[in-house]
DRENDRENZA-511119 format. One record per atom (N, C-alpha, C, CB): residue in three letters; x, z, y. Coordinates in steps of 0.2 Angstrom, whole numbers, plus 2048, in hexadecimal, padded with zeros to 3 digits. Glycine has a CB too. Layout:
residues N
AlaXZY
...
end
This chain:
residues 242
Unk48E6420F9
Unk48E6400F1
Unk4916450ED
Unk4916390F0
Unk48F6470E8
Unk49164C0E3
Unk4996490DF
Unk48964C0DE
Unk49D64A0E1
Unk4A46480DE
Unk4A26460D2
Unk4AA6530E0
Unk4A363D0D3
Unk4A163B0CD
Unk4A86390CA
Unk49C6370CE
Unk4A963D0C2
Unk4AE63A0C0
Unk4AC6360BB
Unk4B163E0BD
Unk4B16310B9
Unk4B062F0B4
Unk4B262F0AE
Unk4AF62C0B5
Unk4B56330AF
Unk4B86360A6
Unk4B463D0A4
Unk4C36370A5
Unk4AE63E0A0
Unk4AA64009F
Unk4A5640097
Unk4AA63E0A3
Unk4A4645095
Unk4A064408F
Unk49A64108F
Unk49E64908C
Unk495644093
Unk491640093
Unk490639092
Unk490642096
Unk49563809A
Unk49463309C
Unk49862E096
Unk4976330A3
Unk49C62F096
Unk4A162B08E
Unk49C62B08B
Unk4A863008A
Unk49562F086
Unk49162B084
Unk48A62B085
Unk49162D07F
Unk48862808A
Unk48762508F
Unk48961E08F
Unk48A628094
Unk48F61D091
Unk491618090
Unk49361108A
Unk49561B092
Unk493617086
Unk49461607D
Unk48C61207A
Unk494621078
Unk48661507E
Unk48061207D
Unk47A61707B
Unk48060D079
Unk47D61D07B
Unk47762407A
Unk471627081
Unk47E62C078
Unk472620083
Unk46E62108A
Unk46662608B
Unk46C61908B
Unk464625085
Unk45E628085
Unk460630083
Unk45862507E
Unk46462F07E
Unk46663807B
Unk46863A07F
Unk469639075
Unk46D638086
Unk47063C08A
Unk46E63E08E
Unk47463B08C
Unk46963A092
Unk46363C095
Unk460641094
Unk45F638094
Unk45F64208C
Unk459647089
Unk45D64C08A
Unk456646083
Unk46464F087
Unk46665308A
Unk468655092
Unk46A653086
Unk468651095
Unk46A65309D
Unk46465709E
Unk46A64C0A2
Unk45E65509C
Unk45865909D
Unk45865E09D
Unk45565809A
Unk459660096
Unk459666094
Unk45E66A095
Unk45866708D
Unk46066A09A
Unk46766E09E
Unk4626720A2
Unk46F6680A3
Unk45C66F0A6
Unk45A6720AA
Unk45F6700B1
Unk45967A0A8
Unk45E6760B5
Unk4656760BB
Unk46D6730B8
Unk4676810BF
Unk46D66F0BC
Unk47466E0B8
Unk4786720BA
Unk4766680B8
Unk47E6740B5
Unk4846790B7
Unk4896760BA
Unk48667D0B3
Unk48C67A0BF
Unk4926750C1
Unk4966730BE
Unk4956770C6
Unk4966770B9
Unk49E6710B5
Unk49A66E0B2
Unk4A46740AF
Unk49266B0B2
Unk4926650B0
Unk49065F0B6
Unk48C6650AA
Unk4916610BA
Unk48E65E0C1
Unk4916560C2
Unk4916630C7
Unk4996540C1
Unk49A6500C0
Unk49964B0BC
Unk49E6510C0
Unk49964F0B8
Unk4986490AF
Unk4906470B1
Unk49964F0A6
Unk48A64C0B5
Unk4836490B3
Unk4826440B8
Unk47C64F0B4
Unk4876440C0
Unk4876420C3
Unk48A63A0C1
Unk4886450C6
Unk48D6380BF
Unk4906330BB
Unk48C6310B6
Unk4966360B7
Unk4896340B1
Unk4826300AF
Unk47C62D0B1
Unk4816330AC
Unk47B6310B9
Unk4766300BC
Unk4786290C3
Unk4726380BD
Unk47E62B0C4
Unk4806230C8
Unk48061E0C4
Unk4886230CC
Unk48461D0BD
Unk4856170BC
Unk47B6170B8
Unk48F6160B5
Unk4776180B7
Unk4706180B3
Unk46E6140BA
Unk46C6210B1
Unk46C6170C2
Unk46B6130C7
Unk46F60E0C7
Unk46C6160CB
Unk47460C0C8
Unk4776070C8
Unk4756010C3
Unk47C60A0C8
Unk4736030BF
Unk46E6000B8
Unk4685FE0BB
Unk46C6050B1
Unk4666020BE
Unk45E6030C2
Unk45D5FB0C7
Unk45E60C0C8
Unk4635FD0CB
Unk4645F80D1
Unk4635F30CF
Unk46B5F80D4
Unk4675F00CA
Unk4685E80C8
Unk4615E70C5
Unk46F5E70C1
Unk45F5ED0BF
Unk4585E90BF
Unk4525E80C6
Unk4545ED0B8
Unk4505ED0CA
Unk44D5EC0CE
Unk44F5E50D4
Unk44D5F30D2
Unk4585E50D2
Unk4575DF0D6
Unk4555D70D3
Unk45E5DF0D9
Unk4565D70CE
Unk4525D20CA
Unk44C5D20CA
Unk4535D20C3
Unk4495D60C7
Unk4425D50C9
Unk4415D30D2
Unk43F5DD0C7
Unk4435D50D4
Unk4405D60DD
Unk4405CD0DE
Unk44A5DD0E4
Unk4475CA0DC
Unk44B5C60DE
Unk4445BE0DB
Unk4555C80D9
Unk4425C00D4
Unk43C5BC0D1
Unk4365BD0D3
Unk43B5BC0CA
Unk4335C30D8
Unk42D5C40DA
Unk42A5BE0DD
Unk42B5C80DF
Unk42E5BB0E1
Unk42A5B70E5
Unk4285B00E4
Unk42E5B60EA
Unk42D5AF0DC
Unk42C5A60DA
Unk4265AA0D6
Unk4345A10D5
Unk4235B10D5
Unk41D5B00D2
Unk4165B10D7
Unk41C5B50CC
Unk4185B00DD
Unk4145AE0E0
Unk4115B50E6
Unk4105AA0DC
Unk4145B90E2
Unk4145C20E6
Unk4165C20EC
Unk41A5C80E3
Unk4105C60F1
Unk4105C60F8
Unk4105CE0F8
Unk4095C00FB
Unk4155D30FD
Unk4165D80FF
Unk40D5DC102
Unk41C5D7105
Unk40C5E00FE
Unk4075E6101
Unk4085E4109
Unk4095EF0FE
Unk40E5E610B
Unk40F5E8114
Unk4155E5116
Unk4105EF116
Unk4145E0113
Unk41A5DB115
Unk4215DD115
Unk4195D811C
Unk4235E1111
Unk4285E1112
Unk42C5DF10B
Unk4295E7114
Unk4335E110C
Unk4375DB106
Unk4375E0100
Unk4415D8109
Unk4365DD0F8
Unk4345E20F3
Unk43B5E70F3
Unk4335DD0EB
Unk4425E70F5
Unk4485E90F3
Unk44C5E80F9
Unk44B5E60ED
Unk44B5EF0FB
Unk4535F00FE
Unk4585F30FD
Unk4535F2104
Unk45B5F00FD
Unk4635F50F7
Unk4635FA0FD
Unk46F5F00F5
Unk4696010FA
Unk469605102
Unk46D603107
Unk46B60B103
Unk46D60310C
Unk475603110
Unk479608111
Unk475601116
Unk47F608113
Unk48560B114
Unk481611116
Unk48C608118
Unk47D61011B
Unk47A61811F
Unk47861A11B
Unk475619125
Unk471618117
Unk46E61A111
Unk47161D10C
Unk46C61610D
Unk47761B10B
Unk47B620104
Unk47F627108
Unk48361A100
Unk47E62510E
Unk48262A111
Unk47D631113
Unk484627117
Unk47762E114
Unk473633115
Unk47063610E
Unk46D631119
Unk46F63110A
Unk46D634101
Unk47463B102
Unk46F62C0F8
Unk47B63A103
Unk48163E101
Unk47D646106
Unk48C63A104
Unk47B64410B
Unk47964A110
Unk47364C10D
Unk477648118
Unk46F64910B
Unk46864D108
Unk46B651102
Unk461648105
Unk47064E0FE
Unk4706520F8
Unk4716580F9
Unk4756500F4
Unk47865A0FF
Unk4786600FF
Unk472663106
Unk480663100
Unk470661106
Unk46D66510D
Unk46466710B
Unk46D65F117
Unk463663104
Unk45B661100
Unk45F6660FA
Unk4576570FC
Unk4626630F8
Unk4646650F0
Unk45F65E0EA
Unk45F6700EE
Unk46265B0E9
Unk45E6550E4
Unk4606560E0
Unk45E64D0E6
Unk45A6540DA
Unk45D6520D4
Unk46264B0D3
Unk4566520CF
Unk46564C0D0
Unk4696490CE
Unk4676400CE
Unk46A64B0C9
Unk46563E0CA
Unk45E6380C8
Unk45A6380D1
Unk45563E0C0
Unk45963B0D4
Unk45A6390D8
Unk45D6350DF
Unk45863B0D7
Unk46363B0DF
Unk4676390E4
Unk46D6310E3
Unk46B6410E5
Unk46E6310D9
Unk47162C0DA
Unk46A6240DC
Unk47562C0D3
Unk4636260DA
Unk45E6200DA
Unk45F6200E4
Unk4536220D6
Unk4606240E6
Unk4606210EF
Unk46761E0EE
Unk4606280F7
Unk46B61F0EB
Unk47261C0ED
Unk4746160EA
Unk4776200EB
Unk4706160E5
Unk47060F0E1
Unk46C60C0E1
Unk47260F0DC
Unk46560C0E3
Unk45F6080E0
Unk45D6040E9
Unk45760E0DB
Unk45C60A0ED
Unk4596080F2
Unk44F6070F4
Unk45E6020F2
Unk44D6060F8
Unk4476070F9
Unk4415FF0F4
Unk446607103
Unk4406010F2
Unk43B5FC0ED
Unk4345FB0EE
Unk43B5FF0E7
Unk4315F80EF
Unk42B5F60F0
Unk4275F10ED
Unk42C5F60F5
Unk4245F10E7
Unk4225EA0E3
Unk41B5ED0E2
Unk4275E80DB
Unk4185ED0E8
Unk4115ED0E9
Unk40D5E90EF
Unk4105F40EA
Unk40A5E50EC
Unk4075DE0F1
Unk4005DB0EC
Unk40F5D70F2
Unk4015D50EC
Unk3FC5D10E9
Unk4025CA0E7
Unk3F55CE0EF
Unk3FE5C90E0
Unk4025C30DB
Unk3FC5C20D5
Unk40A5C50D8
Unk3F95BE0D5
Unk3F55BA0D0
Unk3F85BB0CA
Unk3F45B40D1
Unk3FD5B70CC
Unk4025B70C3
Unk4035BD0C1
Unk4095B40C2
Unk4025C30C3
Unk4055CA0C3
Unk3FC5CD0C1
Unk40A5CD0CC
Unk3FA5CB0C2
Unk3F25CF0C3
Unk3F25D50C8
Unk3EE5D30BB
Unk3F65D30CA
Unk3F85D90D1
Unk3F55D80D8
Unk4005D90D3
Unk3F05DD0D7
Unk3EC5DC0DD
Unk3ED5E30E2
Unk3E35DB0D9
Unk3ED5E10EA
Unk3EE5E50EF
Unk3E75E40F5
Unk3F55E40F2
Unk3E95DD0F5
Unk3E55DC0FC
Unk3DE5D60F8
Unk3EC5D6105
Unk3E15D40F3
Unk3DB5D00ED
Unk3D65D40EB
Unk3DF5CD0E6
Unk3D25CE0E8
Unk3CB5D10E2
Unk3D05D10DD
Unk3C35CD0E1
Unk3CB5D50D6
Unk3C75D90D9
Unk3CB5DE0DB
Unk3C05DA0D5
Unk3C45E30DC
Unk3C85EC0DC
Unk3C75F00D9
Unk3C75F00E0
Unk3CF5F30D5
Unk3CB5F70CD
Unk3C65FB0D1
Unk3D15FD0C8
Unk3C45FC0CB
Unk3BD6030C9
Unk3BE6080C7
Unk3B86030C5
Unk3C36060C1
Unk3C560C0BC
Unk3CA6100BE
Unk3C860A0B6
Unk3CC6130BB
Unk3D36190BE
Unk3D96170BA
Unk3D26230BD
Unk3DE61A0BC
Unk3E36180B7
Unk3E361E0B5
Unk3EA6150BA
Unk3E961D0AF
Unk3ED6150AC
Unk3E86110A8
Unk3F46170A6
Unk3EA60D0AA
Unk3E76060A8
Unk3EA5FE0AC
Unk3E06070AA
Unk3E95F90A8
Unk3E95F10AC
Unk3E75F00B2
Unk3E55EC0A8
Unk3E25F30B7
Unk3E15F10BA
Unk3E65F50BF
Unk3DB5F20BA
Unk3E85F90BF
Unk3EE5FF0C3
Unk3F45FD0C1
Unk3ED6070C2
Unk3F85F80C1
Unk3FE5F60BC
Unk4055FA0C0
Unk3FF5EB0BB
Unk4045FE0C5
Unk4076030C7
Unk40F6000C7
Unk40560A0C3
Unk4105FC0CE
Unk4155F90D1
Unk41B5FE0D3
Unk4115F50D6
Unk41F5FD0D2
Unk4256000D1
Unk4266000DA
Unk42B5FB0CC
Unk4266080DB
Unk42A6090E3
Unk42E60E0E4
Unk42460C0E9
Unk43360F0E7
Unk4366140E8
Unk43B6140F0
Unk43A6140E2
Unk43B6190F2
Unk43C61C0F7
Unk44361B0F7
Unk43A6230F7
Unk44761A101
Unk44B61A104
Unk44F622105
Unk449616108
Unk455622107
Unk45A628107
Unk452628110
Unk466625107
Unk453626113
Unk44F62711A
Unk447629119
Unk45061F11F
Unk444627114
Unk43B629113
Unk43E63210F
Unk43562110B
Unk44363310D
Unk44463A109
Unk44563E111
Unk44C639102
Unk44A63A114
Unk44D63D119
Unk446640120
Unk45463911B
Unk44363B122
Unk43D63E127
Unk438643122
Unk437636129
Unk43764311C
Unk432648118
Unk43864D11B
Unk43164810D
Unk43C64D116
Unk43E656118
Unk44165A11E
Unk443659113
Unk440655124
Unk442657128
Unk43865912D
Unk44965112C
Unk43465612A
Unk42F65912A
Unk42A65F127
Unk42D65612B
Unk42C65E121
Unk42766211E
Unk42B66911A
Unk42365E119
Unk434668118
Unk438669115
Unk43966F115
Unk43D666116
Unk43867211C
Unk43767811B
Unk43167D119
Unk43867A121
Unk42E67A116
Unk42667D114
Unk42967F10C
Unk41D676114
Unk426685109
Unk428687101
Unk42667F0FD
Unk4236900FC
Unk42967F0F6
Unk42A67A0F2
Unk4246740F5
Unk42967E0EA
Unk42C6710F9
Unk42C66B0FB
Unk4296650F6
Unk43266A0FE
Unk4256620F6
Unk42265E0F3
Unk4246570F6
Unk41C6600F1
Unk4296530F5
Unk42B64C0F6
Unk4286450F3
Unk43264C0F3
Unk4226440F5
Unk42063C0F2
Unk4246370F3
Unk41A63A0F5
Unk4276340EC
Unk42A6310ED
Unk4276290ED
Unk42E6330E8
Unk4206260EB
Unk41D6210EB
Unk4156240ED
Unk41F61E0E5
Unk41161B0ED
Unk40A61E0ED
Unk4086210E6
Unk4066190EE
Unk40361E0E3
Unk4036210DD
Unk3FF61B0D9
Unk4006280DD
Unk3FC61A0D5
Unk3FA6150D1
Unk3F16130D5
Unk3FB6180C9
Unk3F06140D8
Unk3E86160DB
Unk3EA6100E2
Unk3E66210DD
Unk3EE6150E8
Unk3F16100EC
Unk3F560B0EC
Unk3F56120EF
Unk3F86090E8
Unk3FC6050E4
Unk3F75FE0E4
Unk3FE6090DD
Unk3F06000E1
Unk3ED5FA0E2
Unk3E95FA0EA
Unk3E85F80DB
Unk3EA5FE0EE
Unk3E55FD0F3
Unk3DF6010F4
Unk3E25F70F4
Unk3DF6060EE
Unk3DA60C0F0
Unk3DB6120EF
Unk3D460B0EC
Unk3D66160F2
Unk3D861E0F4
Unk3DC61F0F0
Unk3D46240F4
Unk3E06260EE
Unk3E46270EA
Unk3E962C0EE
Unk3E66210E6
Unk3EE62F0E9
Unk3F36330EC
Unk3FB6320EA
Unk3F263A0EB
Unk3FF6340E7
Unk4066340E8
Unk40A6350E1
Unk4076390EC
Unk40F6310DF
Unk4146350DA
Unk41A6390DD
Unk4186300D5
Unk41B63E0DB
Unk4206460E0
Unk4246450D9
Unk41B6510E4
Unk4296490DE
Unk42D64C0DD
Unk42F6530E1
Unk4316480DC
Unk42F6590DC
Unk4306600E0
Unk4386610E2
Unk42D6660DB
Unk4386610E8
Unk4406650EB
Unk43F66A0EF
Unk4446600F1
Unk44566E0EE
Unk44E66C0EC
Unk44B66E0E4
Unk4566730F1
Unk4516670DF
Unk45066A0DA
Unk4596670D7
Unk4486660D5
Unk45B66A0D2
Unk4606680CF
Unk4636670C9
Unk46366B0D1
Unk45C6640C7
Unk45D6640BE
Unk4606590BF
Unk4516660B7
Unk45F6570B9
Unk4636510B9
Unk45F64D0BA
Unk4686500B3
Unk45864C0B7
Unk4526480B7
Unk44D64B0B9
Unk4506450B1
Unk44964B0BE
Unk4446500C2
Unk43B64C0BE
Unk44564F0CD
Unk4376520BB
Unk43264F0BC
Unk42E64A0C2
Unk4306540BA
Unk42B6440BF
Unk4276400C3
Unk4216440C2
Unk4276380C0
Unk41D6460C8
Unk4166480C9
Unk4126430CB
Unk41664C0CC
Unk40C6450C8
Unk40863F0C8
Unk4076370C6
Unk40863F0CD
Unk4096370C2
Unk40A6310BE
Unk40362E0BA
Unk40F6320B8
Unk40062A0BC
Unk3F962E0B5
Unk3FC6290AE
Unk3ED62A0B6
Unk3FB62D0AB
Unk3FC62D0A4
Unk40062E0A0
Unk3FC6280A2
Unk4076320A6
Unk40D6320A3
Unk40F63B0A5
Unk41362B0A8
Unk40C63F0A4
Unk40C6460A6
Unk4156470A1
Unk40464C0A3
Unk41764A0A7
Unk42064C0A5
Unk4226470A5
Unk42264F09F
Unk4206410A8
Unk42863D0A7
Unk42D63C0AE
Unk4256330A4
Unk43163D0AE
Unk43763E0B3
Unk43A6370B4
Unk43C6430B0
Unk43E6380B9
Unk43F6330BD
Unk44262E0BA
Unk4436360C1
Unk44762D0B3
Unk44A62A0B3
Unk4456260AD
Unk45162C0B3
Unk44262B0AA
Unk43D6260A5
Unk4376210A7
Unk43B62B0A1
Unk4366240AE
Unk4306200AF
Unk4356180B3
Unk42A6250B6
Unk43F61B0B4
Unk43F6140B5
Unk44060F0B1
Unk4426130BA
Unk43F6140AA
Unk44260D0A4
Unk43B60A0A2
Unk44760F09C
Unk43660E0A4
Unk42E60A0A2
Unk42C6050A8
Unk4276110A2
Unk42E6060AD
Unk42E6020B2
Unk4325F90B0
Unk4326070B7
Unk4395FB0AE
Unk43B5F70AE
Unk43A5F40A8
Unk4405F80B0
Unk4375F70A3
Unk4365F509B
Unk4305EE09E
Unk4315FE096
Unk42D5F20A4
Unk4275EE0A4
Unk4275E90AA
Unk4205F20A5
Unk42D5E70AC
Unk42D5E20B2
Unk42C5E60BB
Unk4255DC0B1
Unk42C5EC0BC
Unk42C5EF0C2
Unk4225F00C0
Unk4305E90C9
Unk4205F10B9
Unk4175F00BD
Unk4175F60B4
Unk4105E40BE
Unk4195FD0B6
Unk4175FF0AE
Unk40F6010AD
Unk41B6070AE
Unk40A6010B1
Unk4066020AF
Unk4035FF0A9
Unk4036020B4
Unk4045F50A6
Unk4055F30A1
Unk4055F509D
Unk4085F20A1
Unk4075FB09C
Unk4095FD094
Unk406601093
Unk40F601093
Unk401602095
Unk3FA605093
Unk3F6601090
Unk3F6607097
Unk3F45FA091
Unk3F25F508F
Unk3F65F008E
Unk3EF5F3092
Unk3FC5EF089
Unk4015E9089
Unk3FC5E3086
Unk4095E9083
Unk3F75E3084
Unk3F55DD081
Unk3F15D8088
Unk3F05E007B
Unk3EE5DC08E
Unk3EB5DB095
Unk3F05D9099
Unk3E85E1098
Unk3F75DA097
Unk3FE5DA09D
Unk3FE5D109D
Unk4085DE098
Unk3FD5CE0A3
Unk4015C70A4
Unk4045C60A3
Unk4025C40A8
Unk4035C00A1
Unk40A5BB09B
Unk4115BB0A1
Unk4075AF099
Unk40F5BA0A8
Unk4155BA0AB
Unk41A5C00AA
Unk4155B90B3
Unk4175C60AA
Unk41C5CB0A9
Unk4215CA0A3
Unk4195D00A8
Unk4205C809E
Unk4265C509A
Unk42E5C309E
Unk4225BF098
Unk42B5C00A6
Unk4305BD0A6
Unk4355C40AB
Unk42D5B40A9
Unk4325C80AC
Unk4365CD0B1
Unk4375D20AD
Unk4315D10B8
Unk4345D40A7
Unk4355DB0A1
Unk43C5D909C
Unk42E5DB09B
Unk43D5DF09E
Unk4455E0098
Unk4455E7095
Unk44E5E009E
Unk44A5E8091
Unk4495F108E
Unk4505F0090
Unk4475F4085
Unk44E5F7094
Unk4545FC099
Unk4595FD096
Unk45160309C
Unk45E5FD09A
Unk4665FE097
Unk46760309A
Unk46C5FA097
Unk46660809C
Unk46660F09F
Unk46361509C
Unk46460E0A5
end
């Protein structure tokens, strides 16, 4: 783990509530420099940590809306002790953006892709979109990768030039049909790493696709069509404090 202080500018406004505008500059740092390394890192643990709590809310209401796992598995695993331990090993042995290495340390593996009526979230249900995303039919369920799914990629492919890391399916798989991947390119060391492959959202990076995510109840596709979005989502949507 990257040594996090917390007495810090950024992070001090950050903390203050300039969440979006410190972001926006983290960005534009490009690589970050070591004498900011602490301070981005400090913004980007306690932002995860923000992350966690909402994914765990959401995760924690799937089920009273009747949401059944793509592949049976449980929507939210926080990480464990090994998990954080292995995120601290990939950071130096990958090089991760920042935004990323605290989301393995703090968020854990996510998975809110299945079938739920109330949700119009269809996997294994009718119908089967037609259209492509972005759109209502692709309401692009919130996934995200374990410190262990990072760790088998780059001990397979890691040595090949610009390693390309899929961090989820992508909005196409997501509902159960062909389709490919949202990446992220490593080794990188800027503070917020572009999200590839997103449809609709060209350049948006990690930390923004997870306030649209959470804007929208773990399902951002919505927001392409908020007037199409099920009334239940109301009950999982909040606007991000991160």
């Amino acid at each position: 783990m990257r040594n996090v202080t917390r007495v810090s500018s950024y992070f001090r406004r950050y903390l203050r509530g300039e969440r979006v505008a410190v972001w926006a500059e983290l960005r534009a740092l490009g690589p970050v420099p070591d004498a900011l390394a602490e301070d981005v890192a400090a913004v980007a643990d306690e932002t995860m940590i923000r992350v966690g709590q909402d994914v765990a809310r959401i995760a924690a209401a799937l089920p009273d809306l009747g949401w059944v796992s793509a592949d049976g598995v449980e929507p939210h695993e926080p990480p464990t002790e090994g998990a954080i331990a292995l995120a601290d090993t990939l950071a130096d042995k990958v090089g991760l953006p920042f935004a990323l290495e605290a989301c393995l340390r703090r968020v854990g593996r996510v998975w809110f892709t299945g079938d739920c009526e109330a949700l119009l979230l269809s996997y294994h249900l009718e119908p089967v979109p037609r259209g492509q995303p972005p759109g209502p039919e692709y309401p692009d369920p919130l996934c995200l990768p374990s410190a262990y799914t990072l760790a088998a990629d780059w001990d397979e492919y890691g040595g090949e030039p610009g390693f390309v890391f899929p961090m989820a399916p992508d909005e196409r798989k997501k509902a159960n049909v062909p389709g490919g991947t949202q990446d992220l390119e490593l080794p990188s060391l800027v503070a917020d790493p572009v999200l590839r492959g997103v449809a609709g959202r060209e350049g948006v990076t990690l930390v923004e696709y997870l306030r649209e995510s959470v804007r929208w109840g773990g399902f951002p596709g919505y927001s392409f069509a908020p007037e199409l979005a099920p009334a239940a989502l109301i009950t999982l949507g909040t606007e991000p404090d991160f």
